[in-house]
C-alpha positions as CSV (number, residue, x, y, z in Angstrom):
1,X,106.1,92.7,137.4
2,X,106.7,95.9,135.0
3,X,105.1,99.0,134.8
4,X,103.3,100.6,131.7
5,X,106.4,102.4,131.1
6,X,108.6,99.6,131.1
7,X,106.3,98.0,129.6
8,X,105.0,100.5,126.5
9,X,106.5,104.1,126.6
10,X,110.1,102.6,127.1
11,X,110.1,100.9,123.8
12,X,108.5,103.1,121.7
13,X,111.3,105.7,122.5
14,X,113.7,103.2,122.1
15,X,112.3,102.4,118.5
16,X,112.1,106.4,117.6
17,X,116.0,106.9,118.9
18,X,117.1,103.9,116.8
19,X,115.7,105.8,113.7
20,X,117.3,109.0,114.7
21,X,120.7,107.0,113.5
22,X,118.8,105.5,110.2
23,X,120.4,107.2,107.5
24,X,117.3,106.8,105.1
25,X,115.4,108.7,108.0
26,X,115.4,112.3,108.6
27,X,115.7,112.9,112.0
28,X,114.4,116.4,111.8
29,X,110.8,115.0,110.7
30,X,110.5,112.2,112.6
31,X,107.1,111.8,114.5
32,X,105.7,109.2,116.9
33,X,102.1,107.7,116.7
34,X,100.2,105.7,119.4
35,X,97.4,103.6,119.6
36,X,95.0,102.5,121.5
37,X,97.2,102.3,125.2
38,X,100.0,103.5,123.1
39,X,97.8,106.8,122.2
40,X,97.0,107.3,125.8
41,X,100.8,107.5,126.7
42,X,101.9,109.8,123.8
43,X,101.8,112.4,126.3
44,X,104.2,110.4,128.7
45,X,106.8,109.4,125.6
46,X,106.7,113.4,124.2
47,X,107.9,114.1,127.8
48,X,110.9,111.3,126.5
49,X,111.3,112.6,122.9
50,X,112.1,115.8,123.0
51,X,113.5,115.7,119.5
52,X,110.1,114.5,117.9
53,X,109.0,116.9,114.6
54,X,105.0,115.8,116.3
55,X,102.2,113.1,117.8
56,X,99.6,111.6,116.4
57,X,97.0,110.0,118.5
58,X,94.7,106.9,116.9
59,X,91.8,106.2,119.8
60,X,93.5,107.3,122.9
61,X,92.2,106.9,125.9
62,X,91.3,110.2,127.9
63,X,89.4,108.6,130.7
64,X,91.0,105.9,133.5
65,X,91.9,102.9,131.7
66,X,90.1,100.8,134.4
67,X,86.6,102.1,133.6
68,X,86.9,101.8,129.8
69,X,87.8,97.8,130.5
70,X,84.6,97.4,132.5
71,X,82.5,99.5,129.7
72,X,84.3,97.3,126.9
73,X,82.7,94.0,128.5
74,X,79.6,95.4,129.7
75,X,79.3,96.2,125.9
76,X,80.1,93.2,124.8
77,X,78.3,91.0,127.3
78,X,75.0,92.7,126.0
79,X,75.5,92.8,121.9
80,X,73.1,89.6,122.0
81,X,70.3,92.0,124.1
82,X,70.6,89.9,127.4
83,X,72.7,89.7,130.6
84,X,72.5,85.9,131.6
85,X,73.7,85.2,135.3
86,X,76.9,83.9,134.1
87,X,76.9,87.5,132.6
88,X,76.2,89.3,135.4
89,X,78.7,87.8,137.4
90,X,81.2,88.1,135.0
91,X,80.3,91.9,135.6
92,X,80.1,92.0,139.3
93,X,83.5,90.4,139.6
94,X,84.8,92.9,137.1
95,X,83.3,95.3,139.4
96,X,85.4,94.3,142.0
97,X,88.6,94.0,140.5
98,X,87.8,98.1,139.0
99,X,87.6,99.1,142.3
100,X,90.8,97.0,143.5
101,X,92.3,99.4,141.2
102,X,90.8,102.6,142.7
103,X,91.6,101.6,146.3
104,X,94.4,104.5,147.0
105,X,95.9,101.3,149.1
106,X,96.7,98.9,146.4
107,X,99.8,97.2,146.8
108,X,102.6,96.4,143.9
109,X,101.9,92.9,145.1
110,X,98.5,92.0,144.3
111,X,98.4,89.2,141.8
112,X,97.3,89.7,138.1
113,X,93.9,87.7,139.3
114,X,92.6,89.9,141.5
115,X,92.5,92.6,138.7
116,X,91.5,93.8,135.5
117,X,93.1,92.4,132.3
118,X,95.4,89.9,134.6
119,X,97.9,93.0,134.8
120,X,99.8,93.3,138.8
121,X,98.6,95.9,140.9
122,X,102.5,97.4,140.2
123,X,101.6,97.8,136.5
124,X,97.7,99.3,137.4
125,X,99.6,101.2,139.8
126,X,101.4,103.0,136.7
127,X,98.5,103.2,134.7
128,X,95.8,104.2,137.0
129,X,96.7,108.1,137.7
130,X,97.1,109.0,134.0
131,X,95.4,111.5,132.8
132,X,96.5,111.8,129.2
133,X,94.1,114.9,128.2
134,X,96.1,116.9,130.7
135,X,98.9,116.1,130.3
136,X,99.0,116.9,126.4
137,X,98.3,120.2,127.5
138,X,102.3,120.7,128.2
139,X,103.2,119.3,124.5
140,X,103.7,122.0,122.1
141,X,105.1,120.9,118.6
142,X,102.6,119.6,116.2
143,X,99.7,116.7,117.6
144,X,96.7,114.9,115.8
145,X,94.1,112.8,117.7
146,X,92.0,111.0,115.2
147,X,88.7,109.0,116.5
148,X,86.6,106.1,115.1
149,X,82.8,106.9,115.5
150,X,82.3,103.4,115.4
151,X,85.0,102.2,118.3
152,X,83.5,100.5,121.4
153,X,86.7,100.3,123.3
154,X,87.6,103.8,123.1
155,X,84.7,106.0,122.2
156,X,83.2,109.2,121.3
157,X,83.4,110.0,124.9
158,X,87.0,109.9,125.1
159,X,87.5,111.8,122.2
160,X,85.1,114.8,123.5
161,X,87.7,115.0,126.3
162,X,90.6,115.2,124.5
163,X,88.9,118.2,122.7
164,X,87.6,119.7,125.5
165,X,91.0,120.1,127.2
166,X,93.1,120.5,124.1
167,X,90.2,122.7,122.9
168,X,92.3,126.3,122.8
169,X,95.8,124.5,122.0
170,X,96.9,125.5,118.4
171,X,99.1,122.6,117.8
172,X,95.9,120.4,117.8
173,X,93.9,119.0,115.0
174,X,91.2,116.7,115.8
175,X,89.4,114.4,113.5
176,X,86.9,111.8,114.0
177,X,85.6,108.8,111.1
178,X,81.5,107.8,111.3
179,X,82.4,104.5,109.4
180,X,85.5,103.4,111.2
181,X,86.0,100.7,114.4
182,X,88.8,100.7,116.9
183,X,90.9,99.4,114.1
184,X,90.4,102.2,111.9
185,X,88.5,99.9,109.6
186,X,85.2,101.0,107.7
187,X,82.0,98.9,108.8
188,X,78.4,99.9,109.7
189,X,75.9,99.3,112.6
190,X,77.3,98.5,115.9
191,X,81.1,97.3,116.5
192,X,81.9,94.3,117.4
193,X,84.9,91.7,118.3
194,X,83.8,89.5,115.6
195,X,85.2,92.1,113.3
196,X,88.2,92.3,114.3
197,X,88.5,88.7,112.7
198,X,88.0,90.1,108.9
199,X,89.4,91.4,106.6
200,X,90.4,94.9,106.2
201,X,92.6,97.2,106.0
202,X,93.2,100.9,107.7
203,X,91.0,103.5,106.2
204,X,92.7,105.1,102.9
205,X,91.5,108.2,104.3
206,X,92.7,107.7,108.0
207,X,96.5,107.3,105.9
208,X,95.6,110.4,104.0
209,X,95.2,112.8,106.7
210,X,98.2,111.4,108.8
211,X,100.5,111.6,105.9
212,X,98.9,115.6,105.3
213,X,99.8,116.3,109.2
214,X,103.6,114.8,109.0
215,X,104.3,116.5,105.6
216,X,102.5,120.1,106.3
């Protein structure tokens, strides 16, 4: 059993220490991007890279990761219009497994399939009290949160927190892509898994703009 910081934040300062001693890096530029669960712990691995030129968050979560899992197949589960009872009990068990989560007496010990995404009730134990909005509030070199329009997993919501909190911090640039999915990738109508089975490529302009931020 690990935690989301053995599991995540550990390595990705690992991999940003290893290119302080890359000579064809210059350490006094380097910057650290996350996404997805890696965005929503950017705040947690600028606490661990004090060093870092800035942050760049790609569709971070800002609300508890728990509730976006339940949303994400609630979503899913009705893309064809219907809930079928095999449906709806996929949900209800969800249900319960969310509110394992929430139960302020869940124990490291509680097996992967009793809760959301298989993880152990040490790792939701780590990931559960993060509030990633908040804590960003303490980072003060350089950060940019960029948000798919189009992304069902983490969505417009999360993105309204982030500038909400972050709204008077001056190190903060926010921007946010109508055409683009979870994956940064350009599609219309409603998201969905299927498309993360084609094709593609990350938006030129999504590159743009981070490449602007890191060399400004």
């Amino acid at each position: 059993m690990i935690t989301v910081e053995e599991e995540a934040v550990d390595d990705a300062v690992a991999a940003a220490e290893l290119l302080l001693s890359t000579p064809e890096a210059d350490p006094s530029r380097l910057f650290v991007l996350g996404h997805s669960l890696g965005g929503m712990l950017i705040p947690r691995i600028a606490q661990a890279c004090p060093w870092a030129r800035g942050f760049i968050v790609m569709a971070g979560p800002a609300r508890p990761f728990e509730d976006l899992i339940y949303e994400q197949t609630e979503y899913i589960l009705g893309l064809d219009g219907e809930m079928d009872p095999r449906d709806q009990a996929n949900l209800a068990g969800l249900r319960q497994a969310v509110s394992r989560v929430k139960d302020p007496a869940l124990s490291p010990e509680t097996p992967g399939n009793l809760l959301p995404l298989g993880g152990s009730g040490k790792w939701w134990i780590s990931v559960r009290d993060i509030q990633p909005a908040q804590e960003a509030r303490a980072i003060t070199r350089p950060l940019l949160i960029l948000q798919g329009e189009r992304d069902y997993q983490v969505t417009m919501e999360d993105f309204s927190i982030w500038r909400q909190v972050l709204a008077d911090a001056p190190n903060v640039t926010f921007i946010s892509y109508p055409d683009l999915n979870h994956l940064f990738f350009t599609g219309t109508g409603k998201s969905t898994p299927q498309e993360y089975g084609q094709p593609g490529h990350v938006s030129g302009q999504v590159v743009e703009d981070i490449a602007r931020f890191i060399l400004e």
